[in-house]
C-alpha positions in Angstrom: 0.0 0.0 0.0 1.5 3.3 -0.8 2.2 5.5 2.4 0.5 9.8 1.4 3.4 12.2 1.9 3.5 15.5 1.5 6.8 17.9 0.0 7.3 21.4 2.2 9.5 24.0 -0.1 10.9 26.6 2.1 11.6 29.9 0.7 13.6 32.1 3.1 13.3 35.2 1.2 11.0 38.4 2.7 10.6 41.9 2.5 11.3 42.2 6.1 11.9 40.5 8.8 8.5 41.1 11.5 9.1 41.2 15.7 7.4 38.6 16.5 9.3 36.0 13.2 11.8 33.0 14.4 11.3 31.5 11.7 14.7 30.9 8.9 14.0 33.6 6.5 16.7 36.4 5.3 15.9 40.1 3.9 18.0 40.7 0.7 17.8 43.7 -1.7 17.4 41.1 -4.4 16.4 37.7 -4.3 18.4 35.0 -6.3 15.1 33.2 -7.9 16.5 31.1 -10.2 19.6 30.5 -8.5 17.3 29.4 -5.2 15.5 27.3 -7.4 18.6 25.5 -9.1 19.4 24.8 -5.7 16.2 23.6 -4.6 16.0 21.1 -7.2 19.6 19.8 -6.9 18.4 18.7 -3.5 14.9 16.9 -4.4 17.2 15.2 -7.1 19.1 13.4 -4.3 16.9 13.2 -1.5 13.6 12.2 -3.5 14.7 8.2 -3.7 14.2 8.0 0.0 10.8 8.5 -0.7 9.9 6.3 -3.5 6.7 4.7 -3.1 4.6 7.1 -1.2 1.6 8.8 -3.0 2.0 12.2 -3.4 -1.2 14.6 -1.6 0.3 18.0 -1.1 2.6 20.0 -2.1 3.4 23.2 0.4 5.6 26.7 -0.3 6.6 28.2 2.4 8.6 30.9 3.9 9.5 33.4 4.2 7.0 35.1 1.5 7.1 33.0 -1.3 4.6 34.8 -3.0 7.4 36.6 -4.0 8.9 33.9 -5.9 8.9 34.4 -9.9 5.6 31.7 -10.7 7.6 30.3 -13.2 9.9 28.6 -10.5 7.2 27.0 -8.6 5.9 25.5 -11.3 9.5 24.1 -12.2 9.9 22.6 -8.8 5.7 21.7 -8.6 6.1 19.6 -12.1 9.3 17.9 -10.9 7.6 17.0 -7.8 4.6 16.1 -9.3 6.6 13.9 -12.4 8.8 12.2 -9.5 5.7 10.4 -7.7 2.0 9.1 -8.3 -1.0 10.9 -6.9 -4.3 10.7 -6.3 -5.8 13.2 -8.8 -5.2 17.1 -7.9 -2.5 17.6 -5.6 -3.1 20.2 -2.6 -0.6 23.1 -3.7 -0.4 26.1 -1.1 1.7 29.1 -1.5 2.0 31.3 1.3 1.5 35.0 1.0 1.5 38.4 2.7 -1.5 40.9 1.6 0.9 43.8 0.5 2.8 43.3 -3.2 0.4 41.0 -4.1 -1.2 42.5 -7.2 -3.6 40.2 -9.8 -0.9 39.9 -12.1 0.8 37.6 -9.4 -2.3 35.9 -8.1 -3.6 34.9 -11.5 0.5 33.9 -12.5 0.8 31.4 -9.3 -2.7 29.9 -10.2 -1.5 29.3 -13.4 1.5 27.6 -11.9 -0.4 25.1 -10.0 -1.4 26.6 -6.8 -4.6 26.2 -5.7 -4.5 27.3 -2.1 -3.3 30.3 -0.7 -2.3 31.1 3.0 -2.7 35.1 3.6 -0.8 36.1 6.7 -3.4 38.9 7.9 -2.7 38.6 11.1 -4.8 41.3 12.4 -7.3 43.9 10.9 -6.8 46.7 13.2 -4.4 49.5 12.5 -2.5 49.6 15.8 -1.9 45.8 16.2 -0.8 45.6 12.9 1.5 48.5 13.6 2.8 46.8 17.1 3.2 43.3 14.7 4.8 45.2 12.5 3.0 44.4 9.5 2.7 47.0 6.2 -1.1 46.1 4.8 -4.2 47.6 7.0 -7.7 45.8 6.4 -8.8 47.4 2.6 -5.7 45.3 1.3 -6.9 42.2 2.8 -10.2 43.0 1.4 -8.8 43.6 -2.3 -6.1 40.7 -2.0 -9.2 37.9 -0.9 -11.3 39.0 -3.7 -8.4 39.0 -6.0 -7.6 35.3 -5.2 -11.3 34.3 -6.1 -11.0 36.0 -9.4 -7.6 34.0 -10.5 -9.1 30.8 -9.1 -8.2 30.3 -6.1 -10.8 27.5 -4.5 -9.2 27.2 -1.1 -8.4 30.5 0.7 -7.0 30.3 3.8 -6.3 33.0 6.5 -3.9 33.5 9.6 -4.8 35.6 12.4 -2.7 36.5 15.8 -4.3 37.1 19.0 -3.3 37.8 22.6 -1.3 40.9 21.3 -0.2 43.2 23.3 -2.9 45.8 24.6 -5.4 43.5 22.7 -8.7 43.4 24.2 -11.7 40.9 23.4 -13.6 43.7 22.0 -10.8 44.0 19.5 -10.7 40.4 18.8 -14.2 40.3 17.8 -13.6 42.5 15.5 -10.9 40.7 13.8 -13.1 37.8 13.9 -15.9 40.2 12.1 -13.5 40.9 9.5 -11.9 37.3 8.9 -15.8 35.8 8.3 -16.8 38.8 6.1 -13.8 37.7 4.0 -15.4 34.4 3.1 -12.3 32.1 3.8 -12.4 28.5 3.8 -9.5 27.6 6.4 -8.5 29.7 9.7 -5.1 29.3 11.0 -5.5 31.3 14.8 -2.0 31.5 16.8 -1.8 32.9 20.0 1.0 35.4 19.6 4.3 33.2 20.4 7.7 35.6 22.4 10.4 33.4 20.9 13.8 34.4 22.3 16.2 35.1 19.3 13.5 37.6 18.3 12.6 41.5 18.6 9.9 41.0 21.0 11.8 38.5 22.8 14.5 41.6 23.3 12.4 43.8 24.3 10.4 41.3 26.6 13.8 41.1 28.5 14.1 44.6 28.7 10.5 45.0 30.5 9.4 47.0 26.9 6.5 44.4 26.0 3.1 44.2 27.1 1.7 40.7 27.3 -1.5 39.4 27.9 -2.3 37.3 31.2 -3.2 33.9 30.4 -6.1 34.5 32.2 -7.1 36.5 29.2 -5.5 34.4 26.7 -7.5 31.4 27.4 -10.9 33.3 27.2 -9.5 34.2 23.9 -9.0 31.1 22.8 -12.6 29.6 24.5 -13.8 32.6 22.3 -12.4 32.1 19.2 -13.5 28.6 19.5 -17.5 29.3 19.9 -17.4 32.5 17.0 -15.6 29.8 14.7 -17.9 26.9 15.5 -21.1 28.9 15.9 -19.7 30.6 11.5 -19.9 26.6 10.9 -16.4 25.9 10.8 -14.6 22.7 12.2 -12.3 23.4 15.1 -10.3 20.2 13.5 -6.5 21.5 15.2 -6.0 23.4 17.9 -5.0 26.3 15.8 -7.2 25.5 12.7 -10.9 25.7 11.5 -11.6 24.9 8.3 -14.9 24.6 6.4 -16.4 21.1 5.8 -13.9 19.4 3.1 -11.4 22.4 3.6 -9.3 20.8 6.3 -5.5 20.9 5.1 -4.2 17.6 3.5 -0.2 19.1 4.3 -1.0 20.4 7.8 -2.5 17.0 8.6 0.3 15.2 7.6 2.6 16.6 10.6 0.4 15.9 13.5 -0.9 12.4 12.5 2.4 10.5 11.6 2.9 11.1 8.2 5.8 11.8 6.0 6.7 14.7 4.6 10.6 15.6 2.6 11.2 19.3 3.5 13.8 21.7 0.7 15.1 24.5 1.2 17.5 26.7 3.6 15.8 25.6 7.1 13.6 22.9 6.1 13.1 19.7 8.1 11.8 16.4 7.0 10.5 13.1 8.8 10.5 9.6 7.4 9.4 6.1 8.9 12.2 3.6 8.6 12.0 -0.2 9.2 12.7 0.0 13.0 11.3 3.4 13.9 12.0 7.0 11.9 14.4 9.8 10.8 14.1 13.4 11.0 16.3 15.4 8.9 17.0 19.4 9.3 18.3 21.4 7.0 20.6 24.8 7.2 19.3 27.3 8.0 22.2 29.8 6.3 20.7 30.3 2.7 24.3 31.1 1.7 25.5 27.7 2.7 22.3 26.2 1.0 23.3 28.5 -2.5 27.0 26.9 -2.5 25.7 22.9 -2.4 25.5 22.3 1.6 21.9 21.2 2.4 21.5 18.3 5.4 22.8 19.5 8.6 21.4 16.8 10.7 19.7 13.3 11.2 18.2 12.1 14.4 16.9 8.7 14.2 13.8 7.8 16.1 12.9 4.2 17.6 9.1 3.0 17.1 8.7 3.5 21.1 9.7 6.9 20.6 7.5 7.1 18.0 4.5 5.9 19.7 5.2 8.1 22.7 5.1 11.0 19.5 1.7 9.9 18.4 0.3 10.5 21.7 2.4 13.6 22.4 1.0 15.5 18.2 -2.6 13.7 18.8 -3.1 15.7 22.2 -1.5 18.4 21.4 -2.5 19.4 17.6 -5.2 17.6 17.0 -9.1 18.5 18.6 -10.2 14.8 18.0 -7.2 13.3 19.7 -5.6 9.8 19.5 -7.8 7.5 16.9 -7.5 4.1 19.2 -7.8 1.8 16.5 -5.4 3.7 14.0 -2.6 3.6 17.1 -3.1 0.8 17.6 -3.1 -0.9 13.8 0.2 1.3 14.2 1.9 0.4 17.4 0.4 -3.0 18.1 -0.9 -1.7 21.2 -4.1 0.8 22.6 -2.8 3.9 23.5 -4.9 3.6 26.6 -3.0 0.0 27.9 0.7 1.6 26.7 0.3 4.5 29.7 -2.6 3.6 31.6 -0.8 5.1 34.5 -0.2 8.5 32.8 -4.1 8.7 31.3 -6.0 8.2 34.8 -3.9 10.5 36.6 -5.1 13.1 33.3 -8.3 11.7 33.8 -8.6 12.2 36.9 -7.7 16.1 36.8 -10.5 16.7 34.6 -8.4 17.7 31.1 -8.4 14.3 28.9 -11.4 12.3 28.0 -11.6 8.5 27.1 -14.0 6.5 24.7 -14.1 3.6 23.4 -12.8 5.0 20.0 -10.3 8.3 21.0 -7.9 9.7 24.1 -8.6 14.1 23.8 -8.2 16.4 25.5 -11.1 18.2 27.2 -11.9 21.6 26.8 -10.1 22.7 29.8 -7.2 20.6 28.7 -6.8 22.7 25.2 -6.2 25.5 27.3 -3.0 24.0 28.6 -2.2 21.5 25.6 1.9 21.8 25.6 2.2 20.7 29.1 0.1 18.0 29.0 1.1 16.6 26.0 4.9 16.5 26.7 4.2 14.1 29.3 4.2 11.1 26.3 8.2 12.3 25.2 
């Protein structure tokens, strides 16, 4: 039986880098498209034999803004992807995006290429958030850009929002929310607003120059978002997604239930099952290095009882539906619920994970503190 995988293409190029951004992304005056690409497919040349076999569902660009990237590139790496393995039909293709420089020309250019699903990074939709995020487009952009993407073709729009920013107040979330179901959008990717160290907010975090918000306010937030979403008839499917019914994300899925997936690109990571367990496989992050040849920085390999403990640990934490029983255990040879019976009554028992006969979640006061419970099962 063939094993669905999915191929991530990370473009590290962007107009500027935002305060809040840890991800591997560089700001040039010009970016190197085709040399990027060259590069790009030099790599899937060598890597894509460890992958033969699997059926190809999605293919995802990432960044960075690759939005930015000439259309004529993704479709070079999108048909050598696509040429390299079988697939079910159409592929899911997203290209990520950012509202401002992103004219019709360019919409209706990377739907020629292949893409059929866009990620827009709104973010917010009120002026001084989007200035404290440090983002360039205000809501009339968003507006133009969504009804841009429907004109080129785009059947699957899908939009990212921040909340718990600084000085934000649940009146002002409900207005983003407003804004993001007026736009129509089939998919809503909703992050509580991250302080990673290496960035400018973490800097000024350890200076005493950012605002947080409690987590008392964070999780009614969250509890919020969830009702507005549901209540708009969207499924609260991840614990940072809501999609439409048959607009869940094939590539997002992948991660958090045990697939594969072969990650290019300056920064990109990959996973792979192996006969006796798993690799993961990062790449640099230096897009220099990457230009000149040097792509695979590490390989950690993974045991299956690692693995299983990493079911448990992405089902709880990722997914709102939890740990399918029977699929874990057609996986593991074991129920979830027998491998750390110990562990799940003492959750049980405070109230934040729920059992049946078919799935271990987590309970609605368990989402609220999903990263502690779920690191537990490493």
């Amino acid at each position: 039986m063939q094993v669905p995988f999915g191929v991530y293409i990370h473009f590290p190029f962007c107009l500027a880098r935002c305060p809040y951004c840890d991800f591997a992304i560089h700001v040039r005056p010009e970016i190197p498209h085709d040399g990027y690409t060259d590069a790009i497919l030099r790599e899937f040349e060598a890597r894509a034999t460890d992958y033969a076999g699997r059926q190809l569902v999605s293919i995802y660009f990432g960044g960075g803004t690759p939005s930015l990237w000439k259309p004529s590139c993704i479709e070079r790496i999108a048909t050598a992807v696509a040429n390299q393995f079988t697939h079910p039909g159409e592929i899911e293709m997203t290209v990520e995006a950012n509202p401002e420089a992103l004219p019709l020309a360019q919409l209706e250019a990377l739907r020629a290429a292949g893409c059929n699903r866009l990620s827009l990074g709104v973010q917010s939709l009120q002026p001084h958030h989007l200035k404290t995020l440090g983002r360039p487009h205000d809501a009339r952009t968003v507006q133009t850009v969504c009804t841009q993407a429907r004109t080129a073709g785009f059947d699957h729009l899908s939009l990212d929002l921040i909340f718990a920013v600084p000085h934000q107040t649940l009146a002002d979330l409900d207005r983003d929310l407003d804004g993001l179901f007026a736009l129509s959008p089939d998919h809503l990717s909703i992050y509580s607003l991250t302080i990673e160290e290496r960035t400018e907010f973490g800097a000024r975090a350890r200076r005493g120059r950012l605002t947080v918000a409690a987590p008392e306010l964070e999780a009614t937030m969250f509890e919020y978002i969830d009702r507005r979403a549901r209540q708009a008839d969207f499924e609260h499917y991840e614990v940072s997604s809501f999609a439409r019914p048959g607009h869940r994300a094939l590539h997002n899925q992948l991660y958090w239930s045990g697939g594969e997936w072969l990650g290019l690109g300056s920064g990109a990571h990959s996973f792979r099952r192996t006969s006796d367990g798993g690799e993961r496989q990062s790449n640099v992050r230096s897009v220099d290095l990457y230009l000149r040849g040097e792509a695979l920085t590490s390989r950690e390999l993974l045991s299956e009882s690692e693995l299983a403990g990493e079911a448990i640990w992405l089902g709880l934490r990722q997914l709102v539906e939890g740990v399918d029983r029977e699929r874990y255990a057609a996986r593991f040879g074991v129920d979830p619920v027998a491998r750390f019976r110990t562990e799940f009554e003492r959750l049980t028992r405070q109230g934040v994970i729920e059992i049946t006969s078919a799935r271990v979640r987590l309970t609605a006061r368990g989402a609220l503190f999903a990263d502690g419970i779920a690191a537990n099962f490493l």
